[in-house]
C-alpha angles and dihedrals in degrees: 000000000000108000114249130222135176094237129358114206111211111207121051102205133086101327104023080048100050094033089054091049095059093033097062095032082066092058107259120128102246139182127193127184146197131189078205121084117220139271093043133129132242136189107283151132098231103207114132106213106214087255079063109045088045087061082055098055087052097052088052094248103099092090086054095053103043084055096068101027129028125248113246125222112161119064128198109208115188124180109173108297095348116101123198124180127196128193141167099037091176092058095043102041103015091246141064121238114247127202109207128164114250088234089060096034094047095047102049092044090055087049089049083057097044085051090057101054111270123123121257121214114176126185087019109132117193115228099181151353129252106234126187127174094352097308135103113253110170144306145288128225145164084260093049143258127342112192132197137138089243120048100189102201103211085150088123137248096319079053111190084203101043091054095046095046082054092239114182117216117224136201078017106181132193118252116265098205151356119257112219116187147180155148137254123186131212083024109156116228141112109300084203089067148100112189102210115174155131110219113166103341097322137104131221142210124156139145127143114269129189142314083038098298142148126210124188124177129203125197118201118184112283088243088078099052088110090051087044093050083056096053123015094165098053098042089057099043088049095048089042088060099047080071100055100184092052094045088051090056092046094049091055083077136041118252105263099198143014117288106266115207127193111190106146094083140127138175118245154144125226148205094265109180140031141129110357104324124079129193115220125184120354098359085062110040129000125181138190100295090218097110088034099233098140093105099043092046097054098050087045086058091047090059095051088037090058097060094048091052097049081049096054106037089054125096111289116005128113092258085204101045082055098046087043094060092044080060086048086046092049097050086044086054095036095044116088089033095060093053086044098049088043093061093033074059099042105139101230136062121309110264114253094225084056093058099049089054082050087049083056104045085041089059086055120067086193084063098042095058084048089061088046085057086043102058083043087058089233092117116037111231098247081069089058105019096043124160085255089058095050092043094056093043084049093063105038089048083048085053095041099041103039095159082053092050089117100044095044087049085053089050092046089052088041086055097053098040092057097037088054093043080050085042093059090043095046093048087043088055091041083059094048096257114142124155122251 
């Protein structure tokens, strides 16, 4: 006989993890499996955004975390020649940022399941699903049958169960760059810190993160993937010195581990919920990984993906019309940030227009703490970034820049143009409306 839960979660990592913790803390019998077994590492940018962190402390693994890596509260932003400094994170969001492995993070969230009652089932690949009468009702694996009436895909963004459920991607976009990262050890810099910048066509994102370590991440422009495939080792050295400062720091410690690349990438949404099976984090929804968001995002989703699920797994309510508006509820939350990471991850260098709105937000420290709530997804990027903002910015760059009048008019054209085609999208998502 196959065993029988109320809901099996597929994917062990950041969002199955999570989800499965809460999940069994409110009383539901829940599996959740990984053809990986743990720890392991996976592609990511590491960065906990406070949002984030403060999901951690309520599931009871934060104390685990600041012991092996330290919280960070201060931020360098640097945009070309535009410099904006953040301190004092706990003050502005509630919360620190944390940098943790995902071999240390992963592993210590599925013990955290395991501790809360769900059962844990590692290097266990699931090959199939159990359908009857049109619905999802568990999954198949080499060890045999799991059965539930919900099967949560948190498998990530090749999801196994996205692609057997048949679940289409939407405003899908093309990758703007490729993401090259590493460690150094013994590397001197404030252990407080998270290095985020765009100097000459690369992108930056670097803070120390446990067992003593340093990463730092450089982002060339996607159209030199091939070159980059050739040699990993000389395009990141060569991206790592076109931001001097952060160089300089690196070079204060010794590299600790080969240069990692992701390039195959791409930016959707996806059908993310239907008869009796759901997709939570990156299955569901994945966006440029520029202001490192992805973590925080996906244990954000497992919390509001708890309360669906204890709604629609009670007596008497449509278990699909519930789990339909948590996915409404996920593309409304997602929205603005997905346009807003893809043009923080634009390949190319920065627009001029768009540096000389950073050089005013940088001169106001209200403004600064509301980019702080922005890259924490807690304020959406029209409240910071609004078309005042950009007109007076407009005229006092005209005025600034008079040999660039011409270029700073076409990416103000450029700006509106985009913002209304998001607008119509936006408005279309709001109504219900998604492509097949």
């Amino acid at each position: 006989m196959p065993e029988r839960y109320d809901v099996i979660v597929v994917g062990g990592r950041c969002a199955g993890a999570s989800l499965a913790t809460l999940l069994a803390r409110a009383g539901l019998r829940t599996c959740v499996v990984d053809r990986a077994g743990f720890p392991s590492d996976t592609p990511s940018t590491h960065g906990i955004q406070p949002t984030g962190v403060k999901v951690l402390e309520r599931l009871g693994v934060l104390d685990a975390l600041l012991e092996v890596s330290s919280p960070i509260v201060d931020g360098t932003l640097v945009f070309e020649d535009v410099r904006v400094e953040v301190s004092g994170l706990l003050e502005m969001v509630g919360a620190p940022m944390v940098n943790v492995r995902r071999v240390t993070l992963d592993a210590i969230l599925l013990e955290a399941a395991a501790g809360a009652g769900a059962a844990v089932r590692t290097r266990t690949a699931v090959t199939g699903l159990v359908e009857t009468g049109g619905r999802v009702t568990g999954v198949e694996t080499a060890a045999g049958e799991l059965r539930a009436p919900l099967v949560v895909g948190a498998d990530g963004a090749r999801s196994t169960v996205a692609r057997l459920v048949g679940a289409a991607e939407y405003h899908r976009t093309a990758p703007g760059r490729a993401f090259l990262w590493t460690y150094f050890e013994g590397v001197e810099a404030d252990p407080h810190r998270v290095w985020l910048g765009s100097v000459a066509d690369h992108g930056f994102l670097a803070s120390p993160t446990d067992a003593g370590l340093f990463m730092a991440a450089v982002t060339p422009s996607i159209e030199r993937r091939a070159e980059l495939r050739r040699d990993r080792e000389g395009g990141y050295a060569a991206g790592l010195a076109h931001w001097p400062e952060l160089n300089a720091i690196a070079a204060t410690g010794r590299q600790a581990a080969p240069i990692q690349m992701m390039a195959r990438w791409h930016g959707f949404f996806r059908e993310s919920a239907g008869p009796g099976w759901a997709l939570v984090g990156d299955a569901g929804h994945f966006k440029d990984p520029t202001p490192g968001q992805g973590i925080a995002d996906a244990l954000r989703q497992a919390e509001e993906l708890t309360g669906a699920i204890e709604t629609a797994l009670g007596d008497g309510t449509d278990p699909d019309a519930v789990l339909r508006d948590w996915w409404s509820w996920r593309d409304r939350d997602a929205w603005e940030m997905y346009w807003f990471a893809r043009e923080m991850g634009a390949s190319g260098p920065s627009r001029l227009l768009d540096r000389e709105v950073l050089r005013r937000v940088a001169s106001d420290p209200r403004r600064v703490a509301d980019l702080a709530r922005v890259l924490n997804h807690d304020l959406p990027p029209s409240k910071l970034f609004s078309p005042s903002l950009a007109l007076s910015t407009l005229g006092e760059a005209l005025l600034r820049h008079p040999g660039q009048r011409r270029r700073l008019l076409a990416e103000a054209g450029e700006l509106a143009a985009a913002q209304l085609r998001r607008g119509r999208k936006g408005l279309a998502l709001r109504l219900g409306y998604r492509p097949s």
